[in-house]
N, C-alpha and C positions, 0 to 999 in steps of 0.2 A: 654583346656577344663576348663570353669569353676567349683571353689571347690565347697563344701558346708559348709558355714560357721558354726560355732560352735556358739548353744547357750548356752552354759554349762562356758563359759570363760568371765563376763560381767567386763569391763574394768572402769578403773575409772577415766577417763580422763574426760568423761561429768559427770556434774552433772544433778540433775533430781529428784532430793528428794522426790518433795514433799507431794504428798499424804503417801507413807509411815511413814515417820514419823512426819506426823502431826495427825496420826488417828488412832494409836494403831497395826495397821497392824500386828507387831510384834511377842508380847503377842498373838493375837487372830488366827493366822494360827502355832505357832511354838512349839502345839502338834500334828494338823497333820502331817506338813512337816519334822521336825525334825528329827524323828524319824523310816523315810522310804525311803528304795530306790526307786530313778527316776523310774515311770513306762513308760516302753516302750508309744512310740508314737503307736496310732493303727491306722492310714494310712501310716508314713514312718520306724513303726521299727525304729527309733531314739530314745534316752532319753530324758525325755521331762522334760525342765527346766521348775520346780513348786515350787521350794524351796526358797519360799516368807521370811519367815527365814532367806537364806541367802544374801536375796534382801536387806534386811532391816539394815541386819548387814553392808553390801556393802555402802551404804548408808549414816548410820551412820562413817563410816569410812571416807567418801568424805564430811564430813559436812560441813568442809569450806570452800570447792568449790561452795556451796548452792547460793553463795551470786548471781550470776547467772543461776535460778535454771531454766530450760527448760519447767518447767512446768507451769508458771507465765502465765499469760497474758497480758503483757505490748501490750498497743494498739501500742505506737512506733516503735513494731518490725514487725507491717503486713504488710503493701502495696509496693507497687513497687520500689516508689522511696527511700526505705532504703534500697537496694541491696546493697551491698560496691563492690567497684571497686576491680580487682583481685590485688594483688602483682604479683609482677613480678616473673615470670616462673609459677607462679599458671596454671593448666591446665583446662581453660574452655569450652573445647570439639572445635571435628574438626567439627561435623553434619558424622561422618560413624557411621551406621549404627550399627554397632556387639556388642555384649552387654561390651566384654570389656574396648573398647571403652568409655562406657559411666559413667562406674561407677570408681570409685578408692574407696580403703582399708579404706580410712578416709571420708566415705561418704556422696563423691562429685557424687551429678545425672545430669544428661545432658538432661533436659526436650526439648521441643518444643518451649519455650521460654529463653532457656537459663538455667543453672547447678545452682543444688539447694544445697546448703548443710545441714547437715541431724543432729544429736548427734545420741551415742549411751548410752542406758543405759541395765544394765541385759540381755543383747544379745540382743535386739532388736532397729533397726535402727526406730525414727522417725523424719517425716518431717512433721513439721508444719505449718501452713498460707502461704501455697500455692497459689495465684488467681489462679484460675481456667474460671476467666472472668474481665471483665474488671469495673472497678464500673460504677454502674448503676444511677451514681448522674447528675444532671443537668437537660437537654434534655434526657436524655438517662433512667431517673423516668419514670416508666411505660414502658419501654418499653424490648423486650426478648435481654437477655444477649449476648453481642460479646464476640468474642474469646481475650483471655487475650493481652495483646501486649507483642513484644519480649522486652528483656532484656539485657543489653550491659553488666551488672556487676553479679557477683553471689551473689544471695537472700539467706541469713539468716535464713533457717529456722525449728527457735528455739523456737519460741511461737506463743502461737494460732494468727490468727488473731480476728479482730473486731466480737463483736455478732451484727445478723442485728438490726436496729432499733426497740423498743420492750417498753412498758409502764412494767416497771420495780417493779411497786405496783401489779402487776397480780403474777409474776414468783415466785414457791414455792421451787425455787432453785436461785444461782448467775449465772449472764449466763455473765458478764463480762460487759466492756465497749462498748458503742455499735457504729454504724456508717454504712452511707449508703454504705460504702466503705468497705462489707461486703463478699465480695461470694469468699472465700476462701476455702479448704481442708486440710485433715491433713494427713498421711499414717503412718502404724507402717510394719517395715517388721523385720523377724527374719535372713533374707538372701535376700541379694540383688543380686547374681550371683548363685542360686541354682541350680543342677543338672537339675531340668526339674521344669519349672515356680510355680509356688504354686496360687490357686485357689484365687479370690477376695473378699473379703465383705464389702459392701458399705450401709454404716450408714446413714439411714436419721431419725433425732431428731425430738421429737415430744414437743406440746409445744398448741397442738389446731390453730394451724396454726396463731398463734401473742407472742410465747413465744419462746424460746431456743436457746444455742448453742453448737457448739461442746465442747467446753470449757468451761460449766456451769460445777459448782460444789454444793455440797450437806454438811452437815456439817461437820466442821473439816478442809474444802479445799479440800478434797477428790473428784476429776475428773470424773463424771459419765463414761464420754464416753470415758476415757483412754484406747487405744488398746495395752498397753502394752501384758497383759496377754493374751489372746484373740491370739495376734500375735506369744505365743508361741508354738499355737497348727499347725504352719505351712501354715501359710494364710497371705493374706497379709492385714489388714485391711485398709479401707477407713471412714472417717470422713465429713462431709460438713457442710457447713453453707447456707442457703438459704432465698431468702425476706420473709416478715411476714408482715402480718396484712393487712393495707389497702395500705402499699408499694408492698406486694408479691399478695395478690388477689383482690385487687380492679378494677372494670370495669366500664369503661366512654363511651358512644358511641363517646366522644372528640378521646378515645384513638383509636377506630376502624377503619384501611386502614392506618395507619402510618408507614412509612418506607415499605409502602408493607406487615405489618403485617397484616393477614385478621381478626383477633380477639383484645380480650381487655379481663385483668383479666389474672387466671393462669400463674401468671408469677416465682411466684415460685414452680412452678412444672418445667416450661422452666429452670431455674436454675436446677433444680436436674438435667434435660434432659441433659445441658453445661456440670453439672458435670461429669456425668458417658461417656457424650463425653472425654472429658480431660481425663479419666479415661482408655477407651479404646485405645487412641493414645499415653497413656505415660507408662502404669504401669508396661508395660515387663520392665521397665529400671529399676521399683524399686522389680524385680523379679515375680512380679504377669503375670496372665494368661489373658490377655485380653479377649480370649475365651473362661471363666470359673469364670463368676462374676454373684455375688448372692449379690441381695438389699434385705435390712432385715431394716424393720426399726418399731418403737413401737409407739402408739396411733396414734397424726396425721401421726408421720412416717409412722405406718404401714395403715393409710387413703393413705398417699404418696405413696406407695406400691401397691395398688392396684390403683391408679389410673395411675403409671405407667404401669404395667399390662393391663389397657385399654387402652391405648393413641396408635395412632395408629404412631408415633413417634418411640417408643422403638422398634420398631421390631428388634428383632435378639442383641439388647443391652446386654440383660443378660439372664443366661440360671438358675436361680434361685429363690424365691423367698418366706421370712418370715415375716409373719405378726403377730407383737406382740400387742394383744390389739388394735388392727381397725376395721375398719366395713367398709365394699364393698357395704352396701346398703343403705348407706346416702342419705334421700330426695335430687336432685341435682336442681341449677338455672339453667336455660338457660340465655343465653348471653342478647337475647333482648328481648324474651317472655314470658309470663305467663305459666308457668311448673306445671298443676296441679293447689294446694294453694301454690306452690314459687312463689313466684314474679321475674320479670326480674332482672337479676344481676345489669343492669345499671344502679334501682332504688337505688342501693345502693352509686353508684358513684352518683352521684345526691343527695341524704343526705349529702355527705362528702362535695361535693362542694358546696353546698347553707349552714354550718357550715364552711367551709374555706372561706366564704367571694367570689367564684369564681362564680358563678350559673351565673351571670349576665354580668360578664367579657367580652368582645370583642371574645378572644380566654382564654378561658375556660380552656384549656390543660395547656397555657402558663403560665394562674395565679394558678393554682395550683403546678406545676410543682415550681413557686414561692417559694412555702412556706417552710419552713423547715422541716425535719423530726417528731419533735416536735410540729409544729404547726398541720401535718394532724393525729398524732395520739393523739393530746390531742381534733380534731375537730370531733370525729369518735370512741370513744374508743371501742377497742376489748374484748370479752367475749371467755371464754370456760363453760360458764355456759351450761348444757345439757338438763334445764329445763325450755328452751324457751325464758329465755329471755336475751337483750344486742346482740349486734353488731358482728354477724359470721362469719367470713372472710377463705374463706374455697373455695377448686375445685369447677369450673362451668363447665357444658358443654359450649366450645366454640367455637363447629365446625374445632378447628384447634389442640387442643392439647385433647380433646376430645370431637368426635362426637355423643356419646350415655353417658349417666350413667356408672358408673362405675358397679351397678348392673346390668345392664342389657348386657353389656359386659362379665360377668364374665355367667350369665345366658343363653345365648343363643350362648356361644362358641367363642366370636369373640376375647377373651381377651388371649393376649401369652399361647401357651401350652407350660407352663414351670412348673418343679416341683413346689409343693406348700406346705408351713408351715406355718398353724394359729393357733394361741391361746391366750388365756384367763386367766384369775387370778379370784379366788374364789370368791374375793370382788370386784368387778369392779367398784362397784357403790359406797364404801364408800368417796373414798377422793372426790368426787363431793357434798356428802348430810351431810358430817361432820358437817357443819357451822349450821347443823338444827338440833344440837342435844337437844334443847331445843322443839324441837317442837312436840304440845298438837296433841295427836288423830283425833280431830275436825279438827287443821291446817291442819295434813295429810291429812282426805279425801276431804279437800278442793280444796287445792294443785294437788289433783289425779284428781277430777273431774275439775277442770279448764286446766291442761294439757290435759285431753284425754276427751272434753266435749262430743264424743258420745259416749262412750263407759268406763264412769267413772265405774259407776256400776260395767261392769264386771271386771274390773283390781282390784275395791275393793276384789270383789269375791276373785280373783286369790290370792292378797295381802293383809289380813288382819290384821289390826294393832297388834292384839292381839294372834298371832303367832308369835310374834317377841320382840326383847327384848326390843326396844324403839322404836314410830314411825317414827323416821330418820333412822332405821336400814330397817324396810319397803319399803320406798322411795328407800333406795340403791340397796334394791334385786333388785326394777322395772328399775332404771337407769342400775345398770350392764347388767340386763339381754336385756333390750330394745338397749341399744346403743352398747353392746360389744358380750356377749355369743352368741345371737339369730341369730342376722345378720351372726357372724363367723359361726355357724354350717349350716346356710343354706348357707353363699359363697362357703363351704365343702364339701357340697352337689350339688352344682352344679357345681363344678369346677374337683370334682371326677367324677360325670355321663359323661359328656363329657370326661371321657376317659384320664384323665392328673391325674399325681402319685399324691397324697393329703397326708399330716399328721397332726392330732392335737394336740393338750396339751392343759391337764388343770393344772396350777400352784395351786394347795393349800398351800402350807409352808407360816407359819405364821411368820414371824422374829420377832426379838425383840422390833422391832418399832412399829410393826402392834400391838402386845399384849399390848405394853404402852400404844398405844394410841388408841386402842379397834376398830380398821380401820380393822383387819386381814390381808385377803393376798390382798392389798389394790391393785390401777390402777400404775402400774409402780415399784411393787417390786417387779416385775423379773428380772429388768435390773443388778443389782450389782451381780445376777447369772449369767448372759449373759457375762459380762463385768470383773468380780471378783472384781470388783473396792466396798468393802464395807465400808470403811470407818468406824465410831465408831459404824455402826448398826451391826456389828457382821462378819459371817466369818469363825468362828473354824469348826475345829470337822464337824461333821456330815454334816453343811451347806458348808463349803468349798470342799467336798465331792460332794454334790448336783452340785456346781457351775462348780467346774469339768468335772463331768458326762456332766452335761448340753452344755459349751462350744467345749468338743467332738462331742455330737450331731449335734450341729448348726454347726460344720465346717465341722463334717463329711457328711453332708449334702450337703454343698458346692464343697463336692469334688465327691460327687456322686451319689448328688439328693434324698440319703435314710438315716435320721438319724439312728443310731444304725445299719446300714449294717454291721459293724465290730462286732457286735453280744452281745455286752455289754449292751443293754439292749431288749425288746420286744415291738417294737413301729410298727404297724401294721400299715398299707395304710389303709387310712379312707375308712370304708365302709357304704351307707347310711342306709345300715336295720338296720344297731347293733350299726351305732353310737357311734362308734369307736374314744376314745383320750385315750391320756397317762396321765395319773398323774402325777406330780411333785411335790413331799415331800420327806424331809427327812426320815417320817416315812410312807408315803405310796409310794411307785414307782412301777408302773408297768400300763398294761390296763386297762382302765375301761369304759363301754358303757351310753349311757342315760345322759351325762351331761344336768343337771337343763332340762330333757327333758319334762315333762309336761309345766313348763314352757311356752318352745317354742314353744309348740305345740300350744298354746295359741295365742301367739305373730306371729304365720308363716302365721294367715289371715288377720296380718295386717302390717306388714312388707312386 
């Protein structure tokens, strides 16, 4: 019978430094931890290793071993061909089946292409730059990802792989070196042979659909989307990298009936799709539950989240689902028609290629397909701007990875009945309207009335400059509440009437970032709660408490569809009369109804 490994005993054979002690870690968790015993785990009655303290000190102790530190991202260590060949008597699996079989004590995994090996640090095994498909360079640009190929030698894996290709003056983080030779994953597991599987969660990064990767970091070096912690509440987590920009969503009627593909565009969503494929045929070997994976992912992530939700692809993929900061009710393109006021997606490929020189080509596909990474996204640049203007690169209806809207999925029942977690941060809209903090009253209602030309008037009404404490602070109510609050409370609402468990949050904690830089509870500072990964924005006392609490929630979720089932906090199944979320703060936690609800009320007859 398999044991259950010990996360209380972290070994110092790998190293793995480096966020810790590059970012203070130390100092800012080692009065809460310090000074208290392990609390019991509240799904396995386990002790649950939290004592970042002694992480740190661990750490410090192995700092010589740094010089190879796990956490790096050297692009050298991702793709295939730096598998190293085994030594001899190295055991690189027979293909039986039985879990002992596949794993060893020094963790070596027996994937579907071949044994991967893993480090450990602070009890938790990770495995790094994974493919999970095969690169998408050449001929094979634009088109939906194959399954990885096998492997003759055991893969390395120690650091992240490649981020995908990405104009690098956008991203308000490092997201690493990049390369079309991109569509890797990453896993953290606390137990690789556990008594009975441990439940999945599967990360998709947000970035506005032309930014991010698994291995972006924020300052300091500090790893947003490190599963270290995360993996010690008994879960297994998962990691990806997926295309971006006008590589992941761009549509040519060139690319439509290729290979028997019947569409063009979305292709990275087909990537997530490969992912959480590889995911379901490997993850019992790294102890996960194939039959108990929860995709959780934040801004476009959680856009990626609901459009996997609608795709009619995912069926029966995962039985979970949290969306931090998305919106299920995005205006959507169709493939080749006029959607409303969108335009066909393909007009978009058609700019890119009359800008790449290809418009006029013989074969169109072929000269594009030409060009370098860098040539199509300096011929095309991508925007996450949310105020209309620049180059969108985002889900289309394609008939094949989705046949409706993702709202209209989610609205009329046809979208997974899978539990459901959405929510929101107080300030959603400041880190989009920051750069206008200069801007006069007159620019505002200019601004307002050229965004929304019928109906400027009444959004003044609703937002007027002189309620607020600068006119950019204005603008940001309208963007949070138009792109993120509104849409989440009404996909809540119809995602609960049809009869499927619903929960909200509303995050208000302000950190100490948000106060310096007058942002509040800005678009993406929940994740270092999500994640514990806080780097020099703080962490102690009260907030490492929150982040705690929080990460219970989200796994206990995972393990049974209800945050706070274990009774640790009072987070009620959304109800649509009372408009039902939770809070999250430090100083305020607990129910509260009506979020920014006149608001929406506003906005729900025209969303």
């Amino acid at each position: 019978m398999a044991t259950t490994a010990s996360r209380s005993s972290p070994t110092t054979s790998s190293p793995g430094c480096g966020p810790y002690l590059q970012c203070g870690w130390c100092g800012g968790f080692g009065a809460e931890f310090g000074l208290i015993s392990p609390r019991l785990h509240p799904k396995t009655g386990r002790p649950m290793n939290r004592n970042t303290l002694a992480i740190c000190l661990l750490a410090a102790s192995t700092l010589a071993a740094c010089g190879d530190d796990t956490n790096s991202n050297p692009a050298a260590d991702t793709g295939a061909d730096t598998a190293l060949e085994p030594d001899a008597g190295d055991d690189v699996g027979d293909g039986v089946e039985d879990a002992d079989s596949r794993q060893t004590p020094e963790g070596r995994v027996d994937t579907t292409e071949g044994p991967v090996q893993g480090t450990e640090f602070a009890g938790v095994w990770a495995f790094k730059g994974i493919p999970y498909a095969q690169p998408p360079v050449g001929e094979h640009r634009w088109k939906p990802p194959r399954a990885p190929a096998v492997r003759d030698g055991i893969f390395e894996a120690k650091s992240y792989g490649y981020a995908c290709p990405q104009d690098a003056s956008n991203t308000l983080t490092q997201s690493g070196p990049t390369d079309e030779d991109c569509l890797t994953l990453n896993i953290w597991t606390s137990q690789l042979e556990p008594e009975e599987p441990l439940p999945v969660m599967f990360w998709i990064h947000g970035g506005g659909f032309i930014q991010g990767s698994t291995g972006q970091t924020i300052a300091g070096g500090t790893e947003v989307y490190d599963g270290v912690d995360l993996a010690l509440e008994d879960v297994v987590v998962v990691t990806i990298n997926y295309r971006l920009g006008a590589l992941g969503f761009l549509a040519h009627e060139a690319f439509v009936g290729e290979d028997g593909h019947p569409a063009a565009g979305n292709y990275g969503l087909l990537d997530q799709i490969q992912a959480l494929s590889w995911v379901r045929d490997n993850i019992d070997r790294f102890g996960g539950d194939a039959d108990k994976i929860t995709i959780f992912g934040e801004s476009a992530g959680g856009v990626s989240v609901c459009a996997l939700m609608a795709s009619p692809l995912t069926e029966g993929m995962f039985t979970g689902a949290i969306m931090e900061s998305g919106n299920c009710l995005a205006q959507m393109r169709k493939l080749d028609v006029q959607n409303g006021q969108q335009e066909p997606a393909t007009a978009q490929g058609e700019r890119l290629a009359e800008a790449a020189g290809c418009a006029d080509a013989g074969d169109v596909a072929a000269c594009m397909r030409g060009k370098s990474s860098d040539e199509i996204l300096e011929a095309l640049p991508g925007s996450i701007s949310l105020l209309g203007d620049g180059e969108a690169f985002e889900p289309i209806i394609d008939g094949h990875v989705l046949d409706k809207s993702m709202a209209r999925a989610i609205e009329d029942g046809s979208a997974h009945e899978v539990p459901f977690v959405i929510g929101v941060n107080a300030d959603e809209g400041t880190l989009f309207t920051s750069s206008q903090q200069n801007m006069t009253e007159t620019q505002y209602e200019d601004l307002v009335n050229a965004t929304f030309p019928t109906i400027g008037a009444q959004v003044l009404e609703e937002y007027p400059a002189a309620e607020y404490d600068a006119p950019w602070k204005a603008l940001a109510a309208i963007v949070g509440d138009v792109a993120f609050v509104c849409p989440s409370r009404k996909a809540a609402r119809a995602h609960s009437t049809n009869a499927n468990a619903t929960f909200t949050y509303f995050f208000t904690h302000v950190t100490s970032a948000g106060r310096q830089t007058g942002l509040g509870a800005f678009h993406a500072s929940e994740l270092a709660f999500v994640f514990g990964n806080f780097g020099s924005f703080g962490g102690g006392g009260a907030e490492g408490e929150l982040s705690g609490s929080m990460q219970t929630w989200w796994t206990q979720f995972a393990y049974d569809g209800a945050p706070g089932s274990d009774g640790t906090v009072d987070w009620p199944a959304y109800d649509a009369g009372a408009d039902t979320w939770l809070q999250l703060d430090t100083d305020e936690l607990g129910p509260t109804t009506g979020v920014r609800g006149d608001y929406c009320d506003f906005w729900d007859a025209y969303l």
